[in-house]
N, C-alpha and C positions, 0 to 999 in steps of 0.2 A: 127612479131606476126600476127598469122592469126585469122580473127572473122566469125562466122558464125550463124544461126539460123537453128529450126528444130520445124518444128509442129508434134504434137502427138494427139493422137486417137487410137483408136481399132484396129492399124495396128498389124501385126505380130512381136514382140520383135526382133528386127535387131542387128548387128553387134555393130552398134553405140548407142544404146539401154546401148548395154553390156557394151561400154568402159565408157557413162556416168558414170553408175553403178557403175564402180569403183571407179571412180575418186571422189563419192559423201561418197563411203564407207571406203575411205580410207584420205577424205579432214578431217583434223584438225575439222572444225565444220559443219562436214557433217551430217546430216539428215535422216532416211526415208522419211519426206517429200517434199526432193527431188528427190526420185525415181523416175523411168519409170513407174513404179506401181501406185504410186500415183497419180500419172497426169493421168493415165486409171481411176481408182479408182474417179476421179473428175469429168473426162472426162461423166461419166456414169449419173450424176447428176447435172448436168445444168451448166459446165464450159466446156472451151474451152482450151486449151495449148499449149504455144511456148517453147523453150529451145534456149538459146542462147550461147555462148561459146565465148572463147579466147583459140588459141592454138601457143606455141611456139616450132619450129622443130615437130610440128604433133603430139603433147604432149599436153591434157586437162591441161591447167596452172589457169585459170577459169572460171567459169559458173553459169549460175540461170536458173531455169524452174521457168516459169510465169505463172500463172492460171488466167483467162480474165473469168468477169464474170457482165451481170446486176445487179447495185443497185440501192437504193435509189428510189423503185417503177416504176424501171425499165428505168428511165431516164439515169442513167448514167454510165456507164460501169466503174471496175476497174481492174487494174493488181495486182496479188498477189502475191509476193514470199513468199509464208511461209520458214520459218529456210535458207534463202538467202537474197542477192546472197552468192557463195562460192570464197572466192577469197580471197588472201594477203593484210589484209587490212593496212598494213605498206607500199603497194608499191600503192605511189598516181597514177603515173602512169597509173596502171593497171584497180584501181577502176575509174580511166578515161573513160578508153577504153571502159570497160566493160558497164558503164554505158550510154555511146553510144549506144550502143547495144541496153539496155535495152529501152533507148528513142524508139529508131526504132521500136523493136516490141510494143512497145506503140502504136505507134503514127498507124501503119500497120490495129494495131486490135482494133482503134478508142476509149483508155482508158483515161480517163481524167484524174487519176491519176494512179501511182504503187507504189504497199502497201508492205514496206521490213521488215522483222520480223528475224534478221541473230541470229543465233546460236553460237552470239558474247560474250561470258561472261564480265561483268565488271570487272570481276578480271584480265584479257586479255590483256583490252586497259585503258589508264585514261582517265577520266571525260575530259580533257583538250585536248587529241588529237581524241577523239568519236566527241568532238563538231567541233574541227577543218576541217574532215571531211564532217561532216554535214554543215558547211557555202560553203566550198570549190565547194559541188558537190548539192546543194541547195536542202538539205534533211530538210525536217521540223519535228522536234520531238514531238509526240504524244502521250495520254495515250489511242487512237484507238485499242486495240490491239486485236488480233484475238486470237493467240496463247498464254496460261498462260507464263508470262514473270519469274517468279520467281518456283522455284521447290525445289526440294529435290531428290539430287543421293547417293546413295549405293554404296560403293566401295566395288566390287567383290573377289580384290586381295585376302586377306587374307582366311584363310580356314574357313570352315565352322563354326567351334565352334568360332571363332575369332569374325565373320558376329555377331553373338548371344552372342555373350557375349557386341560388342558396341551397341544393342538394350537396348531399355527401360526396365527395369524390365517388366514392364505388360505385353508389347509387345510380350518377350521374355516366358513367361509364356503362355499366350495366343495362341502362335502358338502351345505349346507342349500339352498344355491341351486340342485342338483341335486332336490330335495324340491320346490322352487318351480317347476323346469322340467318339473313329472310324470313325472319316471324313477320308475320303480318296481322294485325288484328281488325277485325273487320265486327259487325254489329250481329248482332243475332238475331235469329226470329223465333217463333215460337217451334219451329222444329227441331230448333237445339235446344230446348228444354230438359230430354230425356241426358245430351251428352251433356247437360250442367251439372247436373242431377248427379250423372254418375263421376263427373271430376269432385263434387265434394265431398260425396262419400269417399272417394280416393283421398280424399285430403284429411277427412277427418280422422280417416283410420290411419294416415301416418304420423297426426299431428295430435291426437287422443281429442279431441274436441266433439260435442254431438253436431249431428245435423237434421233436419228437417227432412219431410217427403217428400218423393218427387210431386205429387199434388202442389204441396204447399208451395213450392218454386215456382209453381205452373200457376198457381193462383196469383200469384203476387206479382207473375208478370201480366198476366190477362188483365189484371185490375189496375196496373202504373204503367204500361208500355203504351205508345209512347211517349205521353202529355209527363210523364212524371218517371220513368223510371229506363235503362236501356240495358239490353248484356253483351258484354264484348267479349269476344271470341279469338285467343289468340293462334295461330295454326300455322304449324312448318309442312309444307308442301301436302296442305289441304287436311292434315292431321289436330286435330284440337290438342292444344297444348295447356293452356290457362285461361281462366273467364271470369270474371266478375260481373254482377249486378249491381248496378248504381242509381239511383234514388236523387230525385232533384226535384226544392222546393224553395219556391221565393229565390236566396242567394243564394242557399247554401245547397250542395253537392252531398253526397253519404256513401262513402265504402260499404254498402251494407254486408254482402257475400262473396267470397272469391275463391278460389279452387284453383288447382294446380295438380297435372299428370307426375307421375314416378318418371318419366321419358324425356327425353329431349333437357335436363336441366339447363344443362348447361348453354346453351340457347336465350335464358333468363326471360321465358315470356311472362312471367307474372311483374316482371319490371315494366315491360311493352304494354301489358295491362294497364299498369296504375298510368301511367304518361297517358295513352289513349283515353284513358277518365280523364284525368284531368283535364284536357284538351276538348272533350268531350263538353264537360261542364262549364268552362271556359267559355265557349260558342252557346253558349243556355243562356249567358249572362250572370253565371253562378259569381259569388265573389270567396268563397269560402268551400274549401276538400277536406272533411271532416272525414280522416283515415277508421272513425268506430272503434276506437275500445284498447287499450295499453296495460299493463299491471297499475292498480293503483296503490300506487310510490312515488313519493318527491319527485322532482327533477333530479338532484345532488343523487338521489337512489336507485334511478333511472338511469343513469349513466357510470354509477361506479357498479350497477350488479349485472350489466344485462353481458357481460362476455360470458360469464359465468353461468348465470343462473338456466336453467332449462323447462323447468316447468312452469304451468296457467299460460299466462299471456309472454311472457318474457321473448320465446323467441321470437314471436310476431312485434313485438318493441325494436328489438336487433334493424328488421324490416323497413319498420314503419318511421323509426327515426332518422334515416336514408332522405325523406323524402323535404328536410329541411321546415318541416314545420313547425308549430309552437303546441306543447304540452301545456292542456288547458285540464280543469278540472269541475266539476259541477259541487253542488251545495251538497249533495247526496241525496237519497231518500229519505223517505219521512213517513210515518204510520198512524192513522186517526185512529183509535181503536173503541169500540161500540161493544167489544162484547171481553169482558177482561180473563173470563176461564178459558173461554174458545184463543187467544191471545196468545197466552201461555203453550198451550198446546203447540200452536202452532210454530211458537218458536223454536220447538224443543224438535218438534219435526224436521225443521228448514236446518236446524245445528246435524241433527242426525243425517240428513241426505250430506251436507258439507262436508262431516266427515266421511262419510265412505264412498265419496266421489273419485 
């Protein structure tokens, strides 16, 4: 078994670029945000990236790209893999080696700790050998997390009217009476950027949630449109009403950003939205509408609080549970830690920002 590492930047998409690529869109719990793309896409706004690998017979067996970035007011650096590493996590072995690796480029790009967020379902692994893992390879478990641990996916298989009939009644009404009110959604190009831009500022400030620059929007479409990413544009009588940006890898599809005007609600083009993704993705060959991000809370909790509850993620639950899907939940994150003062600090930082969020 051969190991290796590979820094990334603005270089030209290379050969080994491509075979990553593959190997992320075809791994069991592969990612867009382990693309080549997304490491540029990071790259562009104040992070740094290594990728490191395992290969047996000259075969991607596994890998994680690491995003290295200052925190905690700049004192202390960390490593991130979002949705990694990618690797068999049944063969102790491997997540050995691997995690070798992953030391070294730590240790290379001076991180005090690396932050692992894998796109390990609980339904995957038990509780009993997640944790065995975690003592074995001195993973500390964390409610830190960067990435929504808990979601709701779509299952594509079935045909159209199948999709629509496991919706909610509302839901299911909602998108068709949006059909009735002449929303039309149509694809975007890169000159709706700017109106994307400013629907989620509109959103974020109705809905308290941050959002990104308009750059960063414009980045991440230049860099996924259209082999990998599309924005749909919904619009009553040529006026933008709701838009989302959709992300698509191997089978699965990604709600990644969506927005919505103060105007026209009643119209319900963010319903006309998600139908248009899905359908979207559907035609990709996608098998899987992963909705991105819910409160994480049970099922049983999910359903007895969301009339009620109004803050974090809740009302986007309300939303997102409409669209018939299944609440899945990840292993969570995980933290290697290399430097145990800088550690501490840093938590006491990450509690501080929680609270006064």
């Amino acid at each position: 078994m051969s190991t290796n590492w590979f820094s990334l930047g603005e270089k030209p998409y290379t050969e080994e670029d491509a075979v990553w690529d593959d190997f992320v869109a075809n791994h069991p719990h592969g990612s867009i945000l382990q693309t080549t793309n997304w490491a540029r896409l990071k790259n562009r706004f104040g992070w740094s990236s290594e990728r490191v690998w395992l290969k047996r017979e000259g075969s991607l067996v596994a890998g994680a790209q690491i995003l290295y970035r200052s925190a905690a007011l700049g004192i202390f650096k960390i490593g991130y893999i979002p949705h990694g590493p990618l690797l068999d996590w049944g063969n102790d072995e491997q997540i050995s080696v691997l995690f070798g690796q992953i030391d070294e480029s730590a240790y290379k790009n001076g991180a005090g700790i690396a932050k692992m967020e894998p796109l390990l379902w609980q339904n995957e692994v038990t509780a009993e050998r997640w944790e065995d893992i975690c003592h074995k390879n001195s993973l500390i478990m964390t409610e830190d997390t960067i990435q929504p641990p808990r979601t709701v996916i779509v299952d594509l298989r079935p045909s159209e009217d199948e999709i629509l009939a496991a919706m909610k009644q509302k839901t299911r009404y909602n998108i068709r009476l949006s059909a009735r009110k002449d929303v039309i959604v149509r694809e975007g190009t890169g000159s709706d950027l700017n109106t994307f831009a400013d629907l989620m500022q509109i959103t974020g400030q109705r809905d308290s949630f941050g959002t990104h620059s308009p750059e960063y929007y414009a980045s991440m479409y230049s860099l996924f449109a259209p082999d990998n990413a599309v924005l749909l544009i919904a619009e009553y009588e040529g006026k933008p009403l709701a838009a989302a940006m959709i992300t698509a890898l191997g089978e699965t599809a990604v709600y990644l950003y969506g927005a919505s005007s103060n105007e026209e609600r009643n119209r319900m083009p963010a319903y006309a939205v998600q139908w248009a993704a899905m359908r979207w993705a559907r035609e990709r060959g996608c098998t899987r509408y992963d909705l991105w991000g819910v409160p994480d809370a049970s099922f049983d909790e999910l359903e007895a609080q969301f009339t009620e509850r109004k803050d974090g993620l809740w009302p986007v639950y309300r939303a997102k549970r409409g669209y018939g899907g299944r609440v899945l939940r990840t292993v969570g994150v995980v933290d290697r830690v290399y430097n145990e003062r800088l550690y501490k600090w840093y938590n006491w930082y990450r509690n501080r920002q929680r609270q006064s969020a």
